[in-house]
C-alpha positions as CSV (number, residue, x, y, z in Angstrom):
1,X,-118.7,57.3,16.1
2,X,-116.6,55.9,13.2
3,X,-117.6,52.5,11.3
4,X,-114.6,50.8,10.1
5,X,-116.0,48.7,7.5
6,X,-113.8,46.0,5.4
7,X,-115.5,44.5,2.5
8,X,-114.4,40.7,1.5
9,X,-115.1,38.6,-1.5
10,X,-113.8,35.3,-0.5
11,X,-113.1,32.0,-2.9
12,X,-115.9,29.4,-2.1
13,X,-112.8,27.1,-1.4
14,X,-111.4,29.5,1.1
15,X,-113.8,31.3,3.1
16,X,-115.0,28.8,5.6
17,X,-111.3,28.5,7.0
18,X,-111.1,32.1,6.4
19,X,-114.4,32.8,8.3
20,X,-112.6,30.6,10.9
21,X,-109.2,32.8,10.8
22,X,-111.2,35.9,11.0
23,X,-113.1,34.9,14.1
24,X,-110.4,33.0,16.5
25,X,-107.3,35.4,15.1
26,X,-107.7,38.6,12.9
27,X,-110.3,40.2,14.5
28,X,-108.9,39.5,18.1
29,X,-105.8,41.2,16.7
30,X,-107.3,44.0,16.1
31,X,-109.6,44.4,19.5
32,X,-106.0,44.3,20.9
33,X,-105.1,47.1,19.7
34,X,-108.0,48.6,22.2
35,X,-108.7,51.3,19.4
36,X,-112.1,49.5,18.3
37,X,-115.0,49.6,20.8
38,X,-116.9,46.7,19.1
39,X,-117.1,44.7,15.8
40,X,-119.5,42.4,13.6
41,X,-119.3,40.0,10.3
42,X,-122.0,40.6,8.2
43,X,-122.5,38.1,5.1
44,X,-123.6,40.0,2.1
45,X,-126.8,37.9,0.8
46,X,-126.7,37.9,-2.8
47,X,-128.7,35.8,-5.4
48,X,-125.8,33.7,-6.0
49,X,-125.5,31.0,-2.8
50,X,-121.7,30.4,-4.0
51,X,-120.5,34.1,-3.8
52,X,-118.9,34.2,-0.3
53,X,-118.9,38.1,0.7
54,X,-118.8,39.6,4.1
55,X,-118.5,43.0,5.3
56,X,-116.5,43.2,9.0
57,X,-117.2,46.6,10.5
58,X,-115.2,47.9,13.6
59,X,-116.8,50.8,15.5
60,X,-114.4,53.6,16.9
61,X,-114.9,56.4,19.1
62,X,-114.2,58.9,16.2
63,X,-112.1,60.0,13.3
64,X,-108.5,60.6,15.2
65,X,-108.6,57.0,16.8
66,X,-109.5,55.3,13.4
67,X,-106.3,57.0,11.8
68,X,-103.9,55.9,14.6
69,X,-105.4,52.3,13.9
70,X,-105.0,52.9,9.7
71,X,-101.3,54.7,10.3
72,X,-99.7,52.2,13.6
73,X,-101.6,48.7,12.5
74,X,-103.4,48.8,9.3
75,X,-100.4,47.9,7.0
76,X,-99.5,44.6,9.4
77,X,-102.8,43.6,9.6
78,X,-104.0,43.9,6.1
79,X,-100.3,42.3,4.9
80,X,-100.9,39.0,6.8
81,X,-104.2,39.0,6.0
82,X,-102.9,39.5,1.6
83,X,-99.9,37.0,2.7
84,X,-102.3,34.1,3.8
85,X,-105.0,34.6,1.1
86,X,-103.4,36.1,-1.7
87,X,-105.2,35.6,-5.0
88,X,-108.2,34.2,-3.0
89,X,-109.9,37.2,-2.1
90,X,-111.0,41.2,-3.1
91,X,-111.3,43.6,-0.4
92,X,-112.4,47.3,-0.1
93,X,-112.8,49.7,2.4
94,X,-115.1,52.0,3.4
95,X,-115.6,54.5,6.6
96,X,-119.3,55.1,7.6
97,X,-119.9,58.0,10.3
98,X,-122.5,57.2,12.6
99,X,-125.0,60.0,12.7
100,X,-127.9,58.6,14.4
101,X,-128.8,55.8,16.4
102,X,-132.0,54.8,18.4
């Protein structure tokens, strides 16, 4: 198994509509694309109560189904997503593989 995860730093002015946007539209996008067998929003806690970071992981059967989702929908998806909140966020990426679970 193949954790997609998407880091997000969001402006405090921002995220609660963008929290919003994630759950009713971005993420649903993406579960369309059927590629994804489950997802989560995790808030990174910090010290700071104003810093609004999340991390939105996507689990995937395995490596070859997380490159048809990064080669067929990534670049739409991550363009509306840059279009909508540009200059109000920082985003990286990171792929976790699953190697045990209990």
């Amino acid at each position: 198994m193949i954790v997609y995860n998407v880091t997000v730093s969001i402006d405090a002015d921002a995220h609660e509509e963008w929290l919003n946007w994630m759950k009713t539209e971005h993420i649903p996008d993406v579960m369309a694309t059927g590629l994804f067998l489950d997802n989560r929003i995790c808030r990174v806690l910090t010290d700071d109560p104003l810093e609004y970071s999340f991390a939105i992981q996507y689990t995937c059967a395995d490596m070859a189904t997380y490159k048809i989702y990064k080669a067929v929908h990534a670049p739409a998806m991550q363009r509306k997503h840059s279009e909508r909140y540009d200059g109000k966020f920082a985003a990286f990426r990171t792929l976790l593989e699953v190697v045990h679970t209990a």
